[in-house]
C-alpha positions in Angstrom: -11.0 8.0 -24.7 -10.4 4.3 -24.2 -11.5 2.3 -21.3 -8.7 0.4 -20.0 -8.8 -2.9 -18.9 -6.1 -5.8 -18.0 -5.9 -8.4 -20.4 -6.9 -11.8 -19.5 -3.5 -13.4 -19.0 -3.1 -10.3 -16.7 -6.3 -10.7 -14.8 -5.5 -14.4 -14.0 -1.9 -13.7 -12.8 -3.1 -10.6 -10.7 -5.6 -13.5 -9.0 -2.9 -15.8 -8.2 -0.6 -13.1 -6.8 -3.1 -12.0 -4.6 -2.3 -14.6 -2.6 1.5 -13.6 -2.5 3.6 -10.9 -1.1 5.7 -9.0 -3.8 5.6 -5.9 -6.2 4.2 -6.7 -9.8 4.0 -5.0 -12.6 0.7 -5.0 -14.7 -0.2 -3.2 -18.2 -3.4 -1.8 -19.4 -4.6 -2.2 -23.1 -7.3 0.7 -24.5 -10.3 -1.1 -26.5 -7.8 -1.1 -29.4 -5.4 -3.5 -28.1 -2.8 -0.6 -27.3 -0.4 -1.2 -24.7 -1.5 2.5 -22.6 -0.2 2.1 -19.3 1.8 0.0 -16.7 0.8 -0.1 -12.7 3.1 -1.5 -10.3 1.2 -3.5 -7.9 2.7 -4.4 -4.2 0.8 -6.8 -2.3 1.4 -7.7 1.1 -0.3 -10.2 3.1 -1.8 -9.5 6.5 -3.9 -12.3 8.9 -7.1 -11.9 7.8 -6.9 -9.4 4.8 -4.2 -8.4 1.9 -2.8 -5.2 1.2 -2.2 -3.1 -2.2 -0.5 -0.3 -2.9 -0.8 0.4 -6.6 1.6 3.0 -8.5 0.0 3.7 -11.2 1.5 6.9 -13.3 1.8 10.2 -10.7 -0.5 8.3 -8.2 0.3 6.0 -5.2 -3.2 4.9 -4.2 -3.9 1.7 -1.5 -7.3 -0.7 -0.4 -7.0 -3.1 2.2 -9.2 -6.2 1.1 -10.4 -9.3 2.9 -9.6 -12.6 1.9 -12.3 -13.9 0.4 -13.1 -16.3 -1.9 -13.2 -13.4 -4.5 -10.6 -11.4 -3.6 -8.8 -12.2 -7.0 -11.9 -10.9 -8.7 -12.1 -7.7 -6.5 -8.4 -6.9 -7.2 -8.9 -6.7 -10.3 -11.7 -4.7 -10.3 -10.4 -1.8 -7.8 -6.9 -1.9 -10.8 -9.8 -1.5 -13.6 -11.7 1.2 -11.8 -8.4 3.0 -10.6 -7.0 3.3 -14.2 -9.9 4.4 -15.8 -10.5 7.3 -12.8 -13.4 6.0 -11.2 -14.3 6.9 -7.8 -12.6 4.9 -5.3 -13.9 3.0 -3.0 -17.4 3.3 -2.9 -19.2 3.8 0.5 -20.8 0.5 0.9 -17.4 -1.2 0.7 -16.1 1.1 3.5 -17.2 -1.6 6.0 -14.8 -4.3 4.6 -11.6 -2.7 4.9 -12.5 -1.1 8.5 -12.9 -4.6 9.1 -10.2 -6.0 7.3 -7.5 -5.0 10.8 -10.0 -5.3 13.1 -9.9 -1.7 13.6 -10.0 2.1 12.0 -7.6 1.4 8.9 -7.2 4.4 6.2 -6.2 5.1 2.9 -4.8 8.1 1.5 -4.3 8.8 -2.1 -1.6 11.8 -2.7 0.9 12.7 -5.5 4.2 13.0 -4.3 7.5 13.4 -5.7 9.8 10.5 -7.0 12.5 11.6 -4.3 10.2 11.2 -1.6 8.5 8.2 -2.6 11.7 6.4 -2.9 12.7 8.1 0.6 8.9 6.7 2.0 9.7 3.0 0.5 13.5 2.8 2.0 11.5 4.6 5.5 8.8 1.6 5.7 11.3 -0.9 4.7 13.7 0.5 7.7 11.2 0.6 10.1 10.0 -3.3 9.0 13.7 -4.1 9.2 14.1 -2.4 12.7 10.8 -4.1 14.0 12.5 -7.6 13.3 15.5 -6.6 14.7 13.9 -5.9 17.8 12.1 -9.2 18.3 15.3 -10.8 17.7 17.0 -8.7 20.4 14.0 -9.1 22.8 14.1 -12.9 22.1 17.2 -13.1 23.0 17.1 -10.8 25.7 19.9 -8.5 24.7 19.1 -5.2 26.2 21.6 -3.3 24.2 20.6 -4.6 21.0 16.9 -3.9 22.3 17.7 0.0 23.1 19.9 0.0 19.8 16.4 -1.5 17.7 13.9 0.7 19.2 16.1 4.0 18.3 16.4 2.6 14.8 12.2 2.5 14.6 11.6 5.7 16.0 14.1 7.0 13.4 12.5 5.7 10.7 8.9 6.2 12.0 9.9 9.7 12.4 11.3 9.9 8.3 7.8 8.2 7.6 6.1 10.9 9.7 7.7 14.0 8.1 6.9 12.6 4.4 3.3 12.3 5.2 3.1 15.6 7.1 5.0 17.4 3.9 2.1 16.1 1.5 -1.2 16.4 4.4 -2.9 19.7 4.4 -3.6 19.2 7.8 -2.0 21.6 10.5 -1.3 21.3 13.9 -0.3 23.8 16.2 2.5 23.3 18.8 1.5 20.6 21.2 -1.9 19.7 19.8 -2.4 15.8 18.5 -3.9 15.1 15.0 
């Protein structure tokens, strides 16, 4: 089996786009040069800390790393380790991304279908979409638009809720929280 790796040009790009918000496309080459497989990459930016959510194959897998002076380098790495199936992230890291939102943050790695990823993506970018709408409404103090913009969110939240629960083998029983 081939170790996969990014190829320089690749690894470069990934460090510059680190610092941007966006979906990118990456592809890994085996120790023979072979073009093996493509990830798509979408980074997100947050105040002290960026976000990835990689696609890579049947997998949707996610860190949340601190901006550092590295955090081209560790980017790359976390792609690398992913691709080649290594165990993700190791416990000594665990502190950075608890640390990364000033709070618990979590990531969850499950296989779900096509259908319901492109339902989750379209749910998250409803719910973003809703959340501006509402700071627009409150700004501008329009209560219908308000009561209109919340609905909207709890909609969506509710479509993102129902995807996760279909994929977490956690269950609750009627009336008890998670």
């Amino acid at each position: 089996m081939h170790t996969l790796h990014l190829s320089p040009l690749a690894r470069s790009r990934l460090s510059a786009q680190i610092t941007q918000n966006g979906v990118f496309v990456h592809t890994f080459y085996g120790d023979n040069g072979e073009n093996c497989a493509k990830a798509a990459i979408a980074i997100e930016q947050c105040n002290s800390a960026v976000s990835m959510r990689v696609q890579l194959g049947d997998s949707v897998n996610s860190i949340t790393l601190i901006h550092q002076e590295d955090t081209g380098k560790r980017a790359v790495h976390f792609l690398e380790e992913l691709a080649n199936g290594m165990s993700l992230p190791a416990a000594s890291e665990v502190d950075e991304y608890v640390a990364a939102k000033e709070g618990a943050t979590m990531t969850m790695t499950m296989s779900i279908s096509e259908l319901d990823q492109r339902l989750l993506s379209e749910g998250i970018a409803g719910w973003r979409n809703a959340n501006a709408e509402l700071d627009a409404a409150i700004r501008s103090e329009n209560w219908c638009a308000i009561e209109s913009a919340q609905q909207d969110r709890s909609l969506q939240a509710n479509a993102i809720a129902l995807i996760f629960h279909k994929y977490a083998d956690v269950t609750a029983k009627h009336g008890e929280h998670l």
